[in-house]
C-alpha positions as CSV (number, residue, x, y, z in Angstrom):
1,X,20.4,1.8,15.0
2,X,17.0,2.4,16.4
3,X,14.0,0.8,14.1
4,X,12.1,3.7,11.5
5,X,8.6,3.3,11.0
6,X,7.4,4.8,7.8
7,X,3.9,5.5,7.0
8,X,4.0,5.4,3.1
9,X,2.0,4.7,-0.2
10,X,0.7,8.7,-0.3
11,X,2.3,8.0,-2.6
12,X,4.3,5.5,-3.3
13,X,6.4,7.5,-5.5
14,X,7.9,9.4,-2.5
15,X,7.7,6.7,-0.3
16,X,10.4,5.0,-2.4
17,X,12.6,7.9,-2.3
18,X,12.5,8.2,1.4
19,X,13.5,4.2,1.2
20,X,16.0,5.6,-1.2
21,X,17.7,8.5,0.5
22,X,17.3,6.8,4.7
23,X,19.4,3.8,3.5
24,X,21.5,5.8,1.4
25,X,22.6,8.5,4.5
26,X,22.6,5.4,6.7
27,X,25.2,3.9,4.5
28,X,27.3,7.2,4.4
29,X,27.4,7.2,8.1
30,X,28.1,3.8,8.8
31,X,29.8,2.3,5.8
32,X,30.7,-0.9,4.4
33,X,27.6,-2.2,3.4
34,X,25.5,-0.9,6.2
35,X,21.8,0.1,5.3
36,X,18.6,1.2,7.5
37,X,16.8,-1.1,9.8
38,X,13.2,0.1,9.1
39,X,9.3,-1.1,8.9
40,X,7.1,0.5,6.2
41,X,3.3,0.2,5.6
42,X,2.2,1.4,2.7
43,X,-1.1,2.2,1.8
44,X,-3.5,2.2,-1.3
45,X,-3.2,6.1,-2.2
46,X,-6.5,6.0,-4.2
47,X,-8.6,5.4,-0.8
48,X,-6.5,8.0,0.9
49,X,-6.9,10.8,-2.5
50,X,-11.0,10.0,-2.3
51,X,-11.2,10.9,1.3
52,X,-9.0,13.8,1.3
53,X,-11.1,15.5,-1.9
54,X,-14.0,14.2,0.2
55,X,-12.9,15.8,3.3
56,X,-13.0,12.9,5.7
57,X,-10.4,13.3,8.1
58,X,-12.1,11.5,10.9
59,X,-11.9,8.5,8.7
60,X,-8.6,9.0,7.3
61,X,-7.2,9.8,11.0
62,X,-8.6,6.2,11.7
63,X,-6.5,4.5,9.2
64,X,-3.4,6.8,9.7
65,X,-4.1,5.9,13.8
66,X,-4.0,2.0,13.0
67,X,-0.9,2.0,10.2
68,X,1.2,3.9,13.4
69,X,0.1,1.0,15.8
70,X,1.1,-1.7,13.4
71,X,4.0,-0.2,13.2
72,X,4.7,0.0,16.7
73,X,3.5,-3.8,17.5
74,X,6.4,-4.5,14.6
75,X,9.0,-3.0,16.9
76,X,9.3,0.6,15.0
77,X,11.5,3.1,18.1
78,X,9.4,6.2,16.0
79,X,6.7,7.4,13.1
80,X,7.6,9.3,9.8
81,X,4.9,10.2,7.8
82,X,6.3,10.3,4.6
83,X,3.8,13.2,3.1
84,X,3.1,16.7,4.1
85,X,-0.4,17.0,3.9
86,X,-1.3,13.9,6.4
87,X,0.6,15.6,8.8
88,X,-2.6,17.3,10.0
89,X,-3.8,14.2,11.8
90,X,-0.4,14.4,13.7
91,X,-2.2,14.4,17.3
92,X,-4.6,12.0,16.2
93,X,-1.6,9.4,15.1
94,X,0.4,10.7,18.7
95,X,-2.6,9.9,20.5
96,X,-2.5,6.1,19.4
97,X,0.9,4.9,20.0
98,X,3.6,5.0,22.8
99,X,6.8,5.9,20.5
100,X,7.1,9.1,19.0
101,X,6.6,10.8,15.4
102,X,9.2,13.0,13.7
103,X,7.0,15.8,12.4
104,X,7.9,16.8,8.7
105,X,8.1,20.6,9.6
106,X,10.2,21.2,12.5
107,X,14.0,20.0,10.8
108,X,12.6,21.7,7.7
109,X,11.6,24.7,9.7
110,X,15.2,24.2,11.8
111,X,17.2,23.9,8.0
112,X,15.6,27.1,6.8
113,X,16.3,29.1,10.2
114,X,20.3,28.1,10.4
115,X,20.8,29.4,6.7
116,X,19.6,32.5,8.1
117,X,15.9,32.7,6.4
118,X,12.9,34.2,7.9
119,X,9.9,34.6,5.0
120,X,9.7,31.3,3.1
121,X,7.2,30.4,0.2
122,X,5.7,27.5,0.8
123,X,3.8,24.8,-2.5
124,X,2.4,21.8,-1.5
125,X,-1.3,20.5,-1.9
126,X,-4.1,22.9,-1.7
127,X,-4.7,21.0,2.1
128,X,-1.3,22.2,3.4
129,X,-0.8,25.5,1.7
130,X,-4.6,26.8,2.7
131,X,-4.8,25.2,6.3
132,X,-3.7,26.1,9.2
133,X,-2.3,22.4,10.5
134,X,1.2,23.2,8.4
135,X,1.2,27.2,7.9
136,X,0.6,27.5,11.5
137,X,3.5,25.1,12.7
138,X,5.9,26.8,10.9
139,X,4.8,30.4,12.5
140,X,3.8,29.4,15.7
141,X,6.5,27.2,17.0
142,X,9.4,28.2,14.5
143,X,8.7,32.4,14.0
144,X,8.7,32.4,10.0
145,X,6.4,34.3,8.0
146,X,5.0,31.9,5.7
147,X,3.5,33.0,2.1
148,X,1.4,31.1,0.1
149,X,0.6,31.3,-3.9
150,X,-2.5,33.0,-5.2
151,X,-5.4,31.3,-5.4
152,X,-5.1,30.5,-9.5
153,X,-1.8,29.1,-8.8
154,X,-2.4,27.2,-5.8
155,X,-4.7,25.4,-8.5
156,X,-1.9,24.6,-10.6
157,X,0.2,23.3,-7.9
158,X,-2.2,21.5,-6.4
159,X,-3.5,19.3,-9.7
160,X,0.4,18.8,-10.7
161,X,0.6,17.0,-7.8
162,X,-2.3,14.9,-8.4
163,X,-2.9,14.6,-11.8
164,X,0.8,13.9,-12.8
165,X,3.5,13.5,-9.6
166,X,1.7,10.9,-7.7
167,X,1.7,9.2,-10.8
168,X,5.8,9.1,-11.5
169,X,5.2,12.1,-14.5
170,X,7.5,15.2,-15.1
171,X,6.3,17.0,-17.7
172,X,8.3,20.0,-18.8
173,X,5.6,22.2,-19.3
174,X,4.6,20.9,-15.4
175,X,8.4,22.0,-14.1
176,X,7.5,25.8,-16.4
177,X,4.5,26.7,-14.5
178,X,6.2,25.8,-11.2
179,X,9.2,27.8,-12.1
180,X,6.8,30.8,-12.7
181,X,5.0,30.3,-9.3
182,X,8.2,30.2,-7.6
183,X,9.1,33.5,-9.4
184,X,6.0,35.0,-8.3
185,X,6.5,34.0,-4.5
186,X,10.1,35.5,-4.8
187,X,8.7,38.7,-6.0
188,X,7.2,39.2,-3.5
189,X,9.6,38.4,-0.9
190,X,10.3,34.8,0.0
191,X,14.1,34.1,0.8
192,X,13.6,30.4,0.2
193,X,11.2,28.1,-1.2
194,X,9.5,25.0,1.1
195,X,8.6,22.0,-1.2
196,X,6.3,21.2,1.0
197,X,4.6,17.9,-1.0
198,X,6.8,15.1,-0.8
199,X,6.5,14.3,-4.8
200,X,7.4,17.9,-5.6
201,X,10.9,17.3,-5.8
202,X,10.5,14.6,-8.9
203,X,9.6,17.7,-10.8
204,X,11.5,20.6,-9.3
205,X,15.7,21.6,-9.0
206,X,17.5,23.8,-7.5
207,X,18.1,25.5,-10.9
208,X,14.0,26.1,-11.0
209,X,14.5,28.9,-8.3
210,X,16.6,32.2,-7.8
211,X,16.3,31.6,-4.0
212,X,17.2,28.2,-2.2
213,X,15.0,25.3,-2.2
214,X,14.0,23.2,0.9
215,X,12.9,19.6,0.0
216,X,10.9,18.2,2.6
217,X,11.2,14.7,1.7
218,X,14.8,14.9,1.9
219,X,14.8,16.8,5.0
220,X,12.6,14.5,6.6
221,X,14.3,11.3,5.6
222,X,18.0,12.6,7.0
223,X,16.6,14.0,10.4
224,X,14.7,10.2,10.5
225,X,18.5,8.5,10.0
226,X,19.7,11.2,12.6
227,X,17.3,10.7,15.2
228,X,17.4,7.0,15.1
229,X,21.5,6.6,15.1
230,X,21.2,9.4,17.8
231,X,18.6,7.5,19.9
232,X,20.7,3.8,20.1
């Protein structure tokens, strides 16, 4: 098994469930008591929240540059990113190192096109539902019509996600507005639903939606354990 890289700590809470669900699938593959050979740095998410809100990307491409070559230098065969909304620094990250990095949207995007899907809701942070770094990913190179919340309830979704899910909380009343977000998206017309924030599914389940869900951070994990067994 080739070496995982993962670029963590935004936050931490997803981090540990990509930790979680890589060595769980690599165990299910490869029995007995088999687990993941992988590197993680993890970073200090307050830093990283104050320059996102701040809208320093140069800065936070610097960091996100440097975590990927310290990986690399540790012996990691490729990058996972293991949030969403960083993965607008993508190139920048690319650009640094010599091994590649699985990008979170393309086995999402490839999930939701072999179930037979073509217009997808997408919820994340207000960074990667308004932008075009994500959106345009998923149209561009993958042909789905992407729809977005309105602009009140991008709000909503976007301070869950930082007031409460970075933080390990699930309020109820949290997993109710998200279940009436979803229900707006469906009306009018997503087939499926992209949690596209990798702490969204600590708050939301399948039985939240009428229409399948696609959780990113799962997604991502699995096509990390795939493309590492694939690439020994």
């Amino acid at each position: 098994m080739k070496t995982i890289g993962l670029i963590g700590g935004m936050s931490w809470e997803s981090s540990a469930e990509y930790y979680r669900i890589i060595n769980q699938e690599a165990n299910r593959r490869l029995g007995g008591v088999h687990s993941a050979q992988c590197l993680m740095y993890s970073f200090d998410f307050e830093g990283i929240k104050q320059l996102q809100h701040d809208g320093d990307w140069e800065r936070l491409a610097d960091m996100m540059k440097e975590a990927a070559f310290r990986l690399e230098r540790g012996g990691a065969d490729v990058i996972v990113l293991c949030t969403n909304t960083m993965h607008r620094l993508t190139d920048a990250i690319s650009s640094n190192v010599g091994i590649p990095l699985l990008h979170i949207a393309d086995p999402t995007a490839e999930r939701i096109k072999a179930s037979g899907f073509e217009r997808v809701g997408l919820l994340g942070t207000a960074f990667t539902m308004e932008q075009d770094f994500y959106k345009g990913r998923l149209q561009q190179r993958h042909g789905l019509d992407v729809l977005v919340p309105d602009e009140d309830d991008r709000r909503i979704v976007h301070e869950i996600i930082y007031k409460e899910l970075v933080l390990g909380q699930v309020r109820p009343e949290s997993r109710r507005a998200y279940r009436a977000i979803i229900a707006r998206l469906i009306e009018r017309g997503a087939q499926c639903i992209i949690l596209g924030c990798t702490e969204i599914m600590l708050l939301v389940k399948d039985e939240d939606s009428a229409v399948p869900l696609f959780d990113t951070t799962t997604i991502h994990a699995v096509a990390a354990v795939d493309w590492a067994l694939k690439a020994a």
